[in-house]
C-alpha positions in Angstrom: 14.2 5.9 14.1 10.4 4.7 13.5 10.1 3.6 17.1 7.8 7.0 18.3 5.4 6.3 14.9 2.3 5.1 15.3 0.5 2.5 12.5 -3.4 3.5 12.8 -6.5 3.6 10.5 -6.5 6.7 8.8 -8.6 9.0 6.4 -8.4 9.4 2.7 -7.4 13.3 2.9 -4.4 12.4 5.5 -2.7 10.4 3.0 -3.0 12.5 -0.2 -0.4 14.9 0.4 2.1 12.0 1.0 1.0 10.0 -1.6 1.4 13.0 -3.8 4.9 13.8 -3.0 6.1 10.3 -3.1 4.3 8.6 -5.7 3.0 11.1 -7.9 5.7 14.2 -8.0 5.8 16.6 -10.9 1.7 15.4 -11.2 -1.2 17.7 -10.5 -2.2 16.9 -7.1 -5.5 15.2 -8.0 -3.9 12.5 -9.5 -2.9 11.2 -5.7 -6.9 10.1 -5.8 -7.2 6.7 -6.9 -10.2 4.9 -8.1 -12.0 3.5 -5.0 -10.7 5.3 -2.4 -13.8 6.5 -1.4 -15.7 2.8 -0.9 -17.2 1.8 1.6 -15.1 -1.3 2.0 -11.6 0.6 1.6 -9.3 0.8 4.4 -6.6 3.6 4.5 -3.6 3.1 7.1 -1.5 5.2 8.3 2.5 6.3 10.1 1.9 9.3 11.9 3.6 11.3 14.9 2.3 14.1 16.5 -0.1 14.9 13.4 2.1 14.5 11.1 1.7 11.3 8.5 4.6 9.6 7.4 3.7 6.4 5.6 0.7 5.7 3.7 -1.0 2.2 2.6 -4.8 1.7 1.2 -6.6 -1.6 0.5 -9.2 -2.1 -1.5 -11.5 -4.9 -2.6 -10.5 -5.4 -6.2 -10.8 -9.6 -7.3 -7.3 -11.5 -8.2 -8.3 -14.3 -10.6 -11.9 -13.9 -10.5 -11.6 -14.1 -7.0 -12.3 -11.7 -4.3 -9.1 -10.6 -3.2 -7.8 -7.3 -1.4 -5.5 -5.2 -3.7 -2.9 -3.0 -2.0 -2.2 0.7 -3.5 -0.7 3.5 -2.5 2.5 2.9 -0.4 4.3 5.4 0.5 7.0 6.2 2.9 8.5 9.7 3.4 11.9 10.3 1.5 13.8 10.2 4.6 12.3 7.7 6.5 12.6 4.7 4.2 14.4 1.7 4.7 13.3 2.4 8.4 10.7 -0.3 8.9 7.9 2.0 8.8 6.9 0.1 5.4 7.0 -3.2 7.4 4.8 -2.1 10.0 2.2 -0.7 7.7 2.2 -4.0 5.5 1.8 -6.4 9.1 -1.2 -3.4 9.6 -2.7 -4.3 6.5 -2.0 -8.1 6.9 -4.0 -7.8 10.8 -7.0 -6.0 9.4 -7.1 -8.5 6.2 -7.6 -11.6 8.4 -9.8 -9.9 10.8 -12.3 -9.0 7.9 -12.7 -12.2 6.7 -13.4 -11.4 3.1 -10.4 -12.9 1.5 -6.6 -14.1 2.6 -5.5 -13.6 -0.8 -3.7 -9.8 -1.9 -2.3 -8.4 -4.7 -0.9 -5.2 -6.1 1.2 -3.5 -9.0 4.1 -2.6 -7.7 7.0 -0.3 -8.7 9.9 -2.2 -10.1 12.0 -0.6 -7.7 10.2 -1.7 -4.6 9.8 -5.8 -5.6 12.3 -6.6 -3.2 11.1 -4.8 -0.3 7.9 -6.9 -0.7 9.5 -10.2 -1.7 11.4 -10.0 1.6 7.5 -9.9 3.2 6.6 -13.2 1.1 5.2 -11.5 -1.6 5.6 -13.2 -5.4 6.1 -11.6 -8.5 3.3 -13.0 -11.0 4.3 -12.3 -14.8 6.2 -9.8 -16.8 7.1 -6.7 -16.0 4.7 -4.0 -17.6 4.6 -0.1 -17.6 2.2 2.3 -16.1 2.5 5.3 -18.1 2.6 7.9 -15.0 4.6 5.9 -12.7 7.6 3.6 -14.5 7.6 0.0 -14.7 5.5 -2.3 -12.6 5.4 -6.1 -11.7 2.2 -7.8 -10.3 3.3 -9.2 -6.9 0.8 -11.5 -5.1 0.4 -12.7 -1.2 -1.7 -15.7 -0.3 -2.0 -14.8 4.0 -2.6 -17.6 6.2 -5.1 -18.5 9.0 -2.8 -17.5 11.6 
């Protein structure tokens, strides 16, 4: 079903809409902004078809440890296309443009309780307890040391 989707780079104001919808419903929509999404060094991906955008992923340079690290925020994949592989594709997006940058191998991000085993099935570890973000539910820190494929 994902097969005519393209995963590209994409802009800050493609994803917000999406990002809204899916991760921040029944939230004004200025709360789809995150904190860094306008550095330099952040990368924004994208699942689009003919102008449309379908998934969203953004990486940032945030540190893991005190060290640098890339921290992954903002996934989101349209109600009806989940479970599709579109989420997969973006992630092996993200993975690509994280080795080709050379700034660190090592990502991290909070994600949803609800979406831990989507990224465990990508190699991704849950580090600690599970914690609560007051506008979005409950959260586990998930981790992902890449290789030098």
């Amino acid at each position: 079903m994902s097969a005519g989707i393209v995963i590209r780079r994409g802009k800050l104001e493609e994803i917000i809409d999406l990002r809204w919808k899916i991760l921040r419903a029944g939230l004004p929509r200025e709360t789809a902004y995150f904190d860094g999404d306008r550095e330099e060094t952040t990368r924004h991906f994208v699942a689009a078809s003919d102008g449309e955008i379908f998934g969203c992923v953004t990486i940032l340079r945030r540190a893991w440890q005190d060290k640098p690290a890339w921290q992954l925020r903002g996934m989101a994949v349209d109600t009806g296309l989940q479970r599709t592989g579109i989420g997969r594709r973006l992630l092996a997006e993200v993975e690509r443009t994280v080795r080709a940058e050379k700034f660190s191998l090592q990502l991290w991000c909070n994600a949803r309780t609800s979406a831990t085993l989507f990224y465990r099935k990508l190699g991704w570890q849950i580090v600690g307890e599970q914690f609560a973000i007051p506008s979005a539910g409950p959260h586990y820190k998930m981790t992902r040391l890449l290789t030098d494929e």
